[in-house]
C-alpha positions, 0 to 999 in steps of 0.5 A: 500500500503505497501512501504518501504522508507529510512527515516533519523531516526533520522529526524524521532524521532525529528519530533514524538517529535515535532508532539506529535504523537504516531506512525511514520505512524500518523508522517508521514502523518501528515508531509505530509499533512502539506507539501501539505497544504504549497504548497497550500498555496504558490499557493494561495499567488502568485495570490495577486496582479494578480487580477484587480478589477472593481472600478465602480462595486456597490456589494450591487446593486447586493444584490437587487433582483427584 
């Protein structure tokens, strides 16, 4: 999928640099990538404290098979 965007270049170039990468495609995808995992995270880190646990369930009682 060809796509033409208007990337700020010299945003770009301070990124390639930062990235270690070869190409501005690699650069890019790797931002992207990294954007999509942050997100991720952030969802993940919203749920702490949202969870009520069972003070009287025994894990290891449930290890035990019959």
């Amino acid at each position: 999928m060809a796509t033409n965007l208007a990337i700020d270049p010299d945003l770009l170039e301070t990124a390639l640099k930062a990235g270690g990468l070869k190409t501005k495609k690699d650069t890019v995808n790797l931002a992207l990538t990294e954007f999509i995992q942050r997100r991720k995270n952030a969802d993940i880190l919203s749920l702490f404290g949202t969870i009520e646990y069972d003070d009287e369930y025994d894990y290891k009682a449930a290890r035990h098979r019959d």
